[in-house]
Z-matrix of the N, CA and C atoms (Angstrom, degrees):
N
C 1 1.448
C 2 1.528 1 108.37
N 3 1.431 2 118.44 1 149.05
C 4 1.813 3 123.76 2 -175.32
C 5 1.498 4 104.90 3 -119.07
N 6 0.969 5 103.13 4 124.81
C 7 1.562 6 107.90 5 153.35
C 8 1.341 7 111.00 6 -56.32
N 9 1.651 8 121.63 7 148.71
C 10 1.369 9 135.76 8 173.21
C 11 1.682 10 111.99 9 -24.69
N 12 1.299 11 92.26 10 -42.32
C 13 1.764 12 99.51 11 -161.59
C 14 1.957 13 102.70 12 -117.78
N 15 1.549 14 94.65 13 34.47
C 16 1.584 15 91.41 14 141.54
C 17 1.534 16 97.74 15 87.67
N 18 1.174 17 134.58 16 -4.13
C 19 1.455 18 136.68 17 -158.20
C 20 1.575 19 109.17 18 -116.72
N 21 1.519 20 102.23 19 123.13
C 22 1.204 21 113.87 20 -148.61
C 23 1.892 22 95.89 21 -59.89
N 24 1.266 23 116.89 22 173.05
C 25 1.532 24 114.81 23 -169.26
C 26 1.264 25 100.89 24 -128.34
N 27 1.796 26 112.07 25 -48.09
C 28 1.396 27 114.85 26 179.97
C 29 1.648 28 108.02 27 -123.38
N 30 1.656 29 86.66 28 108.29
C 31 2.008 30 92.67 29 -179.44
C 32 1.178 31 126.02 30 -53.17
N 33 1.063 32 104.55 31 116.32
C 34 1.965 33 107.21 32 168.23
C 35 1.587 34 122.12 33 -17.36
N 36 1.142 35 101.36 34 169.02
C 37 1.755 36 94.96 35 178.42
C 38 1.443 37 81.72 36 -122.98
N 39 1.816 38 105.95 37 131.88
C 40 0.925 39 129.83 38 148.57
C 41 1.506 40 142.62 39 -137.28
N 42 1.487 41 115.42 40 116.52
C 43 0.943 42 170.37 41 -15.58
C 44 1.755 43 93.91 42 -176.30
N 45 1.065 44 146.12 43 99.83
C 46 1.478 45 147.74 44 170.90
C 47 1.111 46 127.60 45 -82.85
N 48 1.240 47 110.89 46 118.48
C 49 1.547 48 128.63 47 -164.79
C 50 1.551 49 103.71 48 -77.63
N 51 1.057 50 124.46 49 82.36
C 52 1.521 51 122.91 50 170.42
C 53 1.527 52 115.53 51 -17.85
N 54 0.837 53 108.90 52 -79.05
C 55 2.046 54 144.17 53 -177.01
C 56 1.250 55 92.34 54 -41.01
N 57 1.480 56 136.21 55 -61.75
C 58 1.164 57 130.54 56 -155.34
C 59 1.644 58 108.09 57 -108.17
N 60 1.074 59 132.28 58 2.31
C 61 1.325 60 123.56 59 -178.51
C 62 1.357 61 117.28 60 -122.45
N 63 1.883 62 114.57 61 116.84
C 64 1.648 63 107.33 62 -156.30
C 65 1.653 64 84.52 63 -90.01
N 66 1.088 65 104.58 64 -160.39
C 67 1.732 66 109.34 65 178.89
C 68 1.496 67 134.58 66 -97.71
N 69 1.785 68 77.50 67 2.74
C 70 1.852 69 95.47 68 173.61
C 71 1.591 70 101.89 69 -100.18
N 72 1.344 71 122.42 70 14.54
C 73 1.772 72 111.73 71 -172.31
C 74 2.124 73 90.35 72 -155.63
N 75 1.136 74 99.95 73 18.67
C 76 1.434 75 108.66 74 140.35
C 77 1.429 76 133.07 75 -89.69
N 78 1.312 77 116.57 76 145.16
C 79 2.026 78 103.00 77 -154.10
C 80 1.164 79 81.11 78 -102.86
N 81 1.627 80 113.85 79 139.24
C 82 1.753 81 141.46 80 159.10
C 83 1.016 82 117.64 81 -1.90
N 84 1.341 83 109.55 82 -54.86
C 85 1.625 84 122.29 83 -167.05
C 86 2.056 85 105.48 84 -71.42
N 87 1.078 86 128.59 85 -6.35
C 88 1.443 87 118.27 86 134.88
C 89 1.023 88 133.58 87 -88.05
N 90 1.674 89 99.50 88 179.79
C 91 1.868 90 96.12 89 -163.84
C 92 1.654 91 92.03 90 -150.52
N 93 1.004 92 118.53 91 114.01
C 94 1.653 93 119.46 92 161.46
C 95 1.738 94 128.43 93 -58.90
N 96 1.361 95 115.98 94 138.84
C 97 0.946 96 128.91 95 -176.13
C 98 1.641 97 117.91 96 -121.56
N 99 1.355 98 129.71 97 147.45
C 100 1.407 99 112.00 98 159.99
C 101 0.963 100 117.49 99 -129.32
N 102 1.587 101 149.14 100 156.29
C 103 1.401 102 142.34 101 -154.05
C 104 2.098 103 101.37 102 -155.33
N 105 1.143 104 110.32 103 126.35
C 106 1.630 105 122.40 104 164.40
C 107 1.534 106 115.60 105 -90.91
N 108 1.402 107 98.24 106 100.88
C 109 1.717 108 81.90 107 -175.38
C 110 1.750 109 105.62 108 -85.90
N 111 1.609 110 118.86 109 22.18
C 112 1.468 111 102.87 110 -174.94
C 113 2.172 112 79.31 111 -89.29
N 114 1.679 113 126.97 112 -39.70
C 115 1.427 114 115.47 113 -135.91
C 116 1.999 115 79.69 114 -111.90
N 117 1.297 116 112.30 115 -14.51
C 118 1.900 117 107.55 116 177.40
C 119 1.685 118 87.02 117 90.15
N 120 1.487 119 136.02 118 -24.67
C 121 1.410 120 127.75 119 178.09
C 122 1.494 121 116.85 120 -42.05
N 123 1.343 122 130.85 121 113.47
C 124 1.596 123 145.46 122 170.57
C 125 1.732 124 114.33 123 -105.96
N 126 1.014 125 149.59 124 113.86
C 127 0.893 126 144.26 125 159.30
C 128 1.685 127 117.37 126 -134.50
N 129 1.416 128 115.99 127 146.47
C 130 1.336 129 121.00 128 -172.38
C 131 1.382 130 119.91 129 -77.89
N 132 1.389 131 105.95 130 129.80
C 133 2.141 132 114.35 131 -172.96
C 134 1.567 133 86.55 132 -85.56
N 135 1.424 134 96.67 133 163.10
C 136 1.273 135 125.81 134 -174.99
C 137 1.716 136 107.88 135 -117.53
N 138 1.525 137 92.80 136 98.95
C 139 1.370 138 94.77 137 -179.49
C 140 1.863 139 133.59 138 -54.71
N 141 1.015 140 110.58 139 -54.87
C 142 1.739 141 120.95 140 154.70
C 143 1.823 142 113.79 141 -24.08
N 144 1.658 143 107.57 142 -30.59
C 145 1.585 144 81.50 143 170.48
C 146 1.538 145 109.48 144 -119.65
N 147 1.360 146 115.64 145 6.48
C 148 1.163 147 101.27 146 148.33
C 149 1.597 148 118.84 147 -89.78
N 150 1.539 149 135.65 148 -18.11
C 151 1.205 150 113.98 149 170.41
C 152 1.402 151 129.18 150 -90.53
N 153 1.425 152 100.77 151 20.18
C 154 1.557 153 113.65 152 162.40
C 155 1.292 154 122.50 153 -129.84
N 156 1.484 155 114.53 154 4.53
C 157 1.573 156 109.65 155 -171.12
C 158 1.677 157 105.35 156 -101.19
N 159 1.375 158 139.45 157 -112.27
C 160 1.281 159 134.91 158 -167.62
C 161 1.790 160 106.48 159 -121.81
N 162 1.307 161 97.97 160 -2.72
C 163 1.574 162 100.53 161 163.13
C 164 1.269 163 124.57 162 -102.54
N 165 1.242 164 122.31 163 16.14
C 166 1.551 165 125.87 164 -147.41
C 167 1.806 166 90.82 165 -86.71
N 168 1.285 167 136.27 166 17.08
C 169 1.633 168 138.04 167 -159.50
C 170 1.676 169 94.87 168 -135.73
N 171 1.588 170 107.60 169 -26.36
C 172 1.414 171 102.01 170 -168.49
C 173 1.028 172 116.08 171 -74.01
N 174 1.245 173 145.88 172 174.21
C 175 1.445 174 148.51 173 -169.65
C 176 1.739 175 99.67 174 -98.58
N 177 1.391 176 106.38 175 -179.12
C 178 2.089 177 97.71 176 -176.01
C 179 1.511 178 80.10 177 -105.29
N 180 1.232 179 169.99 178 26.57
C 181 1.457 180 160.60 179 95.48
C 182 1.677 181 121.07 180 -25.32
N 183 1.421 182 84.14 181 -53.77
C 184 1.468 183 95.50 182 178.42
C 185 1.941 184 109.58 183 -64.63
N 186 1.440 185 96.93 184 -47.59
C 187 1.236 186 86.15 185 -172.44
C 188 1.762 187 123.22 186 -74.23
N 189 1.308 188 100.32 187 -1.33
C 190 1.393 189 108.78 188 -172.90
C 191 1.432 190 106.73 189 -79.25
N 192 1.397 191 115.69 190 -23.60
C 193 1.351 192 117.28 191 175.57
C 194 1.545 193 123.07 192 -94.67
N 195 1.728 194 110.00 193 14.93
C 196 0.976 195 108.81 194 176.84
C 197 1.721 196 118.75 195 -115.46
N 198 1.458 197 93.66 196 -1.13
C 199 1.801 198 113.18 197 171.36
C 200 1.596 199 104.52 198 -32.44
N 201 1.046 200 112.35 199 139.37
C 202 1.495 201 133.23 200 135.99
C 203 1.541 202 126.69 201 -100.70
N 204 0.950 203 125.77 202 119.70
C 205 1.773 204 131.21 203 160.06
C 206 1.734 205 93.59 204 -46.32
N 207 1.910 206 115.21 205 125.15
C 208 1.126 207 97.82 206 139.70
C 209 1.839 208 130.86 207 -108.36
N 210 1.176 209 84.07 208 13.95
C 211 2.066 210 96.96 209 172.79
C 212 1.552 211 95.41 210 -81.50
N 213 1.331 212 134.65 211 -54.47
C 214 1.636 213 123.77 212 -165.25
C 215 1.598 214 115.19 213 -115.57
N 216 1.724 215 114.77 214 -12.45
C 217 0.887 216 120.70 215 164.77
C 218 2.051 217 104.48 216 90.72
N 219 1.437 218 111.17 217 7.81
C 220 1.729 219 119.61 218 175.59
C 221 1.234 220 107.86 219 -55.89
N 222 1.073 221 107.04 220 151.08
C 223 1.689 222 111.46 221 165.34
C 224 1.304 223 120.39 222 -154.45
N 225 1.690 224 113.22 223 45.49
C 226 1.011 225 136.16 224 163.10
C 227 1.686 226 120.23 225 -132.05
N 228 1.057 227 86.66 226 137.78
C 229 1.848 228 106.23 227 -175.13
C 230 1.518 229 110.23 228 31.09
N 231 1.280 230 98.11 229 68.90
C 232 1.591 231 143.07 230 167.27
C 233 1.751 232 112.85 231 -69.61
N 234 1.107 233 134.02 232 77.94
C 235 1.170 234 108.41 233 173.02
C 236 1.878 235 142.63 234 -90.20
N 237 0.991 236 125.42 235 143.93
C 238 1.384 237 162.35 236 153.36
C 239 1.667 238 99.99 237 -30.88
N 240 1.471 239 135.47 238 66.59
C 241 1.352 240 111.02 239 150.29
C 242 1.162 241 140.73 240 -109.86
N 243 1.131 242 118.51 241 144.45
C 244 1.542 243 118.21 242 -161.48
C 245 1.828 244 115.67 243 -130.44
N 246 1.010 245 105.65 244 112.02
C 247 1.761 246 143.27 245 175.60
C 248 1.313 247 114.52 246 -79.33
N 249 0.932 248 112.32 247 149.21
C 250 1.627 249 143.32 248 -167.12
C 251 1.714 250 120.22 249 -129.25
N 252 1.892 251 93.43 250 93.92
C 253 1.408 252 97.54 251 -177.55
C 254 1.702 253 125.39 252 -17.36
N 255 1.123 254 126.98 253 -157.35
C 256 1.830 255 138.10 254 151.47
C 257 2.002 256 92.64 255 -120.02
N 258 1.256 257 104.12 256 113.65
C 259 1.348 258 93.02 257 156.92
C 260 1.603 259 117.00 258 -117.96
N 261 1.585 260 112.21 259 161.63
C 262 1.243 261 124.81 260 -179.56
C 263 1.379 262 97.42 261 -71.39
């Protein structure tokens, strides 16, 4: 939909390159998540220490495969989800 004067109303969806985007060149307005589908445990990562600590080069693929569960302690097929603030 356009506003009178041409200005978009409802932003496109665009689209995150897993592979190519580490977590220091992901824009603010996401938010990482991690989820155990063996225990259903989800809780939200804190981007700031992964884009400054020793993963800050890795890709968000890479890092998805490096999850640990800390409710059951799994560390297999761990997933990586990633959300998209509401902005004004």
């Amino acid at each position: 939909m356009k506003h009178r004067r041409s200005i978009e109303l409802v932003p496109g969806h665009e689209a995150v390159q897993t592979d190519m985007e580490t977590p220091g060149t992901l824009p603010q307005w996401y938010v990482l998540h991690a989820r155990c589908p063996a225990c259903q445990h989800q809780t939200q990562i804190n981007r700031g220490t992964l884009a400054y600590g020793p993963t800050r080069d890795v890709s968000l693929a890479g890092i998805g495969r490096r999850l640990i569960c800390t409710a059951c302690g799994n560390r297999r097929t761990n997933e990586l989800l990633i959300g998209k603030l509401p902005r004004d």
